[in-house]
N, C-alpha and C positions, 0 to 999 in steps of 0.2 A: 166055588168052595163055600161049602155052607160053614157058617162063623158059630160059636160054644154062645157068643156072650155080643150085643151090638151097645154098645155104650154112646151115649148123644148127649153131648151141650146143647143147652137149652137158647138163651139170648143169641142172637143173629144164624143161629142155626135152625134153630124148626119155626123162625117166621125170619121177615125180611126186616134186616138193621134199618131198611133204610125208610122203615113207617115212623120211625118219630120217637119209639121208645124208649130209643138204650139215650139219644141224646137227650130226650126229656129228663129219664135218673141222674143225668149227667148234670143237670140244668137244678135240677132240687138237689144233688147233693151240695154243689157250690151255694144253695140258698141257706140251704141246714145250717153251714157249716158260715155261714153269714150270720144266722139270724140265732144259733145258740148261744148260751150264757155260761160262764164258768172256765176256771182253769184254761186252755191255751187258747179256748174259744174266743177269750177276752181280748184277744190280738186280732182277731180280723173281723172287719166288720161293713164290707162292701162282697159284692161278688167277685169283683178283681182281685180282691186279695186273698179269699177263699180257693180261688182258681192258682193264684201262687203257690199257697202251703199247700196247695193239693199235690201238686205234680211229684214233687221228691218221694211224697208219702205211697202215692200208687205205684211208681218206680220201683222204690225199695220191698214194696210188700203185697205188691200186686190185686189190694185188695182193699179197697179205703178202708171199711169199719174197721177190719185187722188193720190196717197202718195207724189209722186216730188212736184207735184202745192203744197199741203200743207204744206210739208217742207220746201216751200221757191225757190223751183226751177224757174228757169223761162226760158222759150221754147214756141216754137209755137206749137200747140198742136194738128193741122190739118198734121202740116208737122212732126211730131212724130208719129201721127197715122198710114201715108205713110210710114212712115221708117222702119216701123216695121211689118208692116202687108202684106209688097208684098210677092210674091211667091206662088197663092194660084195655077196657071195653074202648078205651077214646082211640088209640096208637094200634093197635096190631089188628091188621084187618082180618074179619070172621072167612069172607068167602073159599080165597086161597084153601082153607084149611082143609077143603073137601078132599083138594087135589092131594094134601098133605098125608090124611087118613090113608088113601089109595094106594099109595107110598109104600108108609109103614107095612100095613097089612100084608103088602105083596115082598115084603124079607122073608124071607124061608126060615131064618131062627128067630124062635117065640119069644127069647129073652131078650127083650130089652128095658134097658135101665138108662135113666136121666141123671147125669153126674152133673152139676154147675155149683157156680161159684157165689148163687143167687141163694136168700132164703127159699125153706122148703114150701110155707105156705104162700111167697108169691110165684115158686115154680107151677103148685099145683091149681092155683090160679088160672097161671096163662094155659096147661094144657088143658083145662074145664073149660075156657074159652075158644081153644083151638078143635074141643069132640073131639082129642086123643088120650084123653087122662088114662083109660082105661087099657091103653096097648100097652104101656108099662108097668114093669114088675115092682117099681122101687123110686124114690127123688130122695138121691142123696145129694144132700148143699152144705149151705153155710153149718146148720143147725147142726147136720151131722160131724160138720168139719171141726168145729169147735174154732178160738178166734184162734188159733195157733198156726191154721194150718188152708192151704187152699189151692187150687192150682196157677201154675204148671209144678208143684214140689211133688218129688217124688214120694217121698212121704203120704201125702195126699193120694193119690195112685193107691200105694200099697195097701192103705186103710178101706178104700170101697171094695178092691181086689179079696181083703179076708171077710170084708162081710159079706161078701155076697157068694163066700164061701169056694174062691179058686185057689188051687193050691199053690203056696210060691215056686215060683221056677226062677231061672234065667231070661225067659223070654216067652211074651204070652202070643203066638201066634195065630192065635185061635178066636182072637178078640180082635174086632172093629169099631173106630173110634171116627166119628163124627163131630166135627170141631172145626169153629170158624177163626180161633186164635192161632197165629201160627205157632208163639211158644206155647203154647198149651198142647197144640198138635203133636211137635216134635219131642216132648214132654213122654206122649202117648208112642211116638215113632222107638224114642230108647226103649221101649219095653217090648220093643217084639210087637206092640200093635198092627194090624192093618189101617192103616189112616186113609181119612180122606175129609178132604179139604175145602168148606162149604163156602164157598165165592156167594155176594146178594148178588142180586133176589135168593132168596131160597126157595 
């Protein structure tokens, strides 16, 4: 079945979780949220305890920056993005990627689009570094998400879905969804997606 539309998560899907990366973000978010100043930031002030306030906050809202801003954090959120997303030349190995490009290319539909939950300019980033930037149509993220909104909400779904101009239905079966989260996946399974389901390595 050739697919309208192939939609790909970015992190632990088009490289392998287990180079070091996503736990490095993991490792500077709890440093961030150590070593900022101000309003509720003023409550923690080890790693350990940054790793406490963290957990309820990502649970509830799947998505730190969005849980901090909502809880009342207050940060720069361009220079949070920086601080936590460098390392991708250090973490995510070049070579793989050869194999990766071979991949894509060889999908029979042209469009494809990077949906994540990551900023745009560190999405575009990592595919500049992976030699695929250029097989996708679009990197819609955080920037595009606004802090309201993110995956697996449906809502989020619906918004890349009108801009990238599909008309609403009931059920989009015509669309395949590449995604290493399982609620994110299943997220994609309510709408009629074709899913599939990317186990590391990638």
């Amino acid at each position: 079945m050739k697919f309208d539309l192939l939609l790909f998560d970015l992190d632990g899907t088009l490289y392998d979780q287990a180079c070091g990366y996503e736990a490095n973000i993991h490792a500077n978010i709890f440093e961030f949220m150590a070593q900022a100043k101000g309003t509720k930031f003023d409550r923690i002030s080890t790693v350990e305890e940054a790793k406490i306030a963290w957990q309820p906050v990502f649970d509830k809202y799947n998505l730190t920056k969005r849980g901090l801003l909502a809880e009342g954090y207050e940060f720069d959120t361009k220079g949070y993005d920086r601080c936590i997303r460098h390392g991708v030349s250090r973490y995510i190995p070049k070579q793989p990627a050869e194999d990766l490009r071979l991949f894509l290319e060889s999908l029979p539909t042209e469009r494809k689009v990077i949906f994540t939950n990551a900023p745009e300019e560190s999405a575009n980033e990592i595919l500049e570094w992976l030699g695929v930037k250029d097989l996708f149509e679009t990197v819609l993220g955080s920037d595009f998400m606004g802090d309201a909104l993110c995956k697996p909400e449906r809502a989020a779904f619906d918004k890349v879905l009108t801009h990238l101009g599909i008309p609403q239905a009931d059920s989009y079966p015509n669309i395949c969804y590449f995604e290493d989260s399982f609620k994110n996946l299943e997220a994609g399974r309510a709408l009629g997606f074709a899913a599939v389901f990317v186990v590391c390595p990638t």
